[in-house]
N, C-alpha and C positions, 0 to 999 in steps of 0.2 A: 677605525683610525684613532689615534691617539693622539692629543692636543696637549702641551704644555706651554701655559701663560704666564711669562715671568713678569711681575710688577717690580719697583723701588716699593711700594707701602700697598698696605692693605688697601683696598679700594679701588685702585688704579687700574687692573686689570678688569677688575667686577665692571666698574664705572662706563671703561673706554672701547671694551671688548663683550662686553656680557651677553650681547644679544646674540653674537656669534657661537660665541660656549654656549649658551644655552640652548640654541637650535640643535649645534651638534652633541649635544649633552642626551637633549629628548630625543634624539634619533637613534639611540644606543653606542654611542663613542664617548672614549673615556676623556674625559678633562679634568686637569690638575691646574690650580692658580697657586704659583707660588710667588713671595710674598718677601723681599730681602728685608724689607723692615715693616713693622707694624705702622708705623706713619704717626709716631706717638706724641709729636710737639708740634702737628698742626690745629690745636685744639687753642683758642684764646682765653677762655676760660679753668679749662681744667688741667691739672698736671700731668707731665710725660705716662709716670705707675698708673693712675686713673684711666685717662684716656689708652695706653694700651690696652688694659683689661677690654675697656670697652670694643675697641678697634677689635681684636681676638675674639671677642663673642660675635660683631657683628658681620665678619669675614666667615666663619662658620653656618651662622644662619644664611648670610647671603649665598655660601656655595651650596648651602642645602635646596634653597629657591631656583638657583640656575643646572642644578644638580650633576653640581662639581663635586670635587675634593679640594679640600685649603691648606695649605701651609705654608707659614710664616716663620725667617729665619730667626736669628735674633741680634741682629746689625743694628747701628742706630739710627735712627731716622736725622736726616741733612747731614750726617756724616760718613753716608756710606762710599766705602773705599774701592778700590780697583788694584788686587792683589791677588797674590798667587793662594790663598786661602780662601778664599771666597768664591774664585772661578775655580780652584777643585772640586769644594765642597758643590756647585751647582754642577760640575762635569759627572759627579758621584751621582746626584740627582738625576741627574741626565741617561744617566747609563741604566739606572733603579727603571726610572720609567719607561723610557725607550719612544720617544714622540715620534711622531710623526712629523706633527707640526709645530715650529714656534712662532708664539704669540709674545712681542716684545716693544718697550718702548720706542720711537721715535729718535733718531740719531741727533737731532738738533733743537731736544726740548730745551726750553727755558730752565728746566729746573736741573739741578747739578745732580741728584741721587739718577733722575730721568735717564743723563745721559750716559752716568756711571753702569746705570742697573743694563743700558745698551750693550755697550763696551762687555760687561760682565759675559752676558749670552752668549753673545760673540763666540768671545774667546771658550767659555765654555762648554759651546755645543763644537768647537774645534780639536779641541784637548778628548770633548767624547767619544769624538771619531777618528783617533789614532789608535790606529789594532796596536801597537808596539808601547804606548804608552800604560803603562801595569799600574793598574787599581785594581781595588776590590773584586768588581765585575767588568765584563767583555765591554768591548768599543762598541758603541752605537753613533750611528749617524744620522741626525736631522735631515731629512730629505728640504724640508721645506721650513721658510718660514717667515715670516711677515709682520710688518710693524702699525702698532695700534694707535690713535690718537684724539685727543678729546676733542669732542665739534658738542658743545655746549646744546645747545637747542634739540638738536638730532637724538643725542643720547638721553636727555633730561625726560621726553615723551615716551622715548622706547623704554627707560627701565621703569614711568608709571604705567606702561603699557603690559608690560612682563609682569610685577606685581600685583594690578589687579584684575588681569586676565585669569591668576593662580587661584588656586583651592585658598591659598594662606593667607591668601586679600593680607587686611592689614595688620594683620599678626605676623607676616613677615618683612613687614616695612620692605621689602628689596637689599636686605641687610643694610648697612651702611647708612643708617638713618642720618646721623651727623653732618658725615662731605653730601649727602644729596640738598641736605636743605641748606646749608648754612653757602652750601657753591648755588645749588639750583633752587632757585624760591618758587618758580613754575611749576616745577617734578614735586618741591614737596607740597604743593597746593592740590596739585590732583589725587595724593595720596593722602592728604589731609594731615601732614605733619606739623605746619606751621607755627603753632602753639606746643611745640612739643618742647620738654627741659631739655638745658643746653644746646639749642638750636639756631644764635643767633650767625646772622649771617656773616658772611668773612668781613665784607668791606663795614662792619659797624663794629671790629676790633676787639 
């Protein structure tokens, strides 16, 4: 089977869905996270350029850990749109991969990329499966697919769980060192990141 996970920002998918990619990851089925924005100006302290690079490295390491594949478009983060350029470009995606299943946000997140990156899939995986519609490559059609969503407590265990269950212990941090600790102060206690640079948590600004 083939799994593609669209997030709004890096992490999102890793975070809300990972333990599922990652089971069917180790079982031999292919998983792609793709990634509309890097998530580049949720950092309080560091800037958009900065904190992307970082987001980029740490979405890499993490699909290496759940052993996926990553990629990240280049939209910008709280400003991602819902246009006919965007849901081609993922309809293109779509057709390249050929999923089985989508893994997508939450139709009535709080957060506007949330419910945009929704809407996106949507439409995208509809545009992919019009045989008459001409791109690059043949129509494919998502048979299945399903929406992910953050439950705080549940995820913050499972991904110290996944972590240092691994060979990479804490040389792979779980990718995503940054939104684990500075969201989850729990997850990053167990993984022992709390004292780690730039890790202050969200609600201390």
């Amino acid at each position: 089977m083939r799994i593609l996970a669209l997030g709004a920002h890096a992490a999102d998918q890793e975070l809300s869905a990972g333990m599922i990619l990652a089971k069917y990851a180790r079982a031999g089925h292919q998983v792609t996270i793709l990634s509309l924005t890097a998530g580049e100006k949720g950092h309080p302290l560091l800037g958009p350029n900065e904190y992307r690079n970082q987001k980029v490295r740490e979405a890499k390491e993490c699909a290496q850990l759940l052993g996926a594949e990553t990629r990240i478009l280049d939209y910008r983060d709280a400003e991602l749109p819902v246009n006919d350029e965007i849901v081609f470009e993922v309809c293109d995606i779509i057709r390249e991969l050929k999923p089985d299943l989508l893994i997508t946000h939450w139709e009535r997140s709080i957060h506007k990329d949330h419910r945009n990156a929704h809407r996106i899939a949507l439409d995208a995986r509809f545009h992919a499966g019009l045989k008459h519609l001409e791109r690059n490559r043949p129509a494919h059609w998502i048979v299945m697919s399903r929406m992910s969503m953050w439950t705080q407590a549940k995820h913050s265990t499972n991904i110290a769980k996944l972590c240092l269950d691994s060979n990479s212990g804490a040389a792979g941090l779980a990718g995503h060192t940054t939104t684990i600790t500075r969201a989850w102060p729990e997850c990053a206690h167990a993984l022992g990141l709390e004292n780690a640079p730039n890790m202050r948590p969200l609600w201390q600004g």
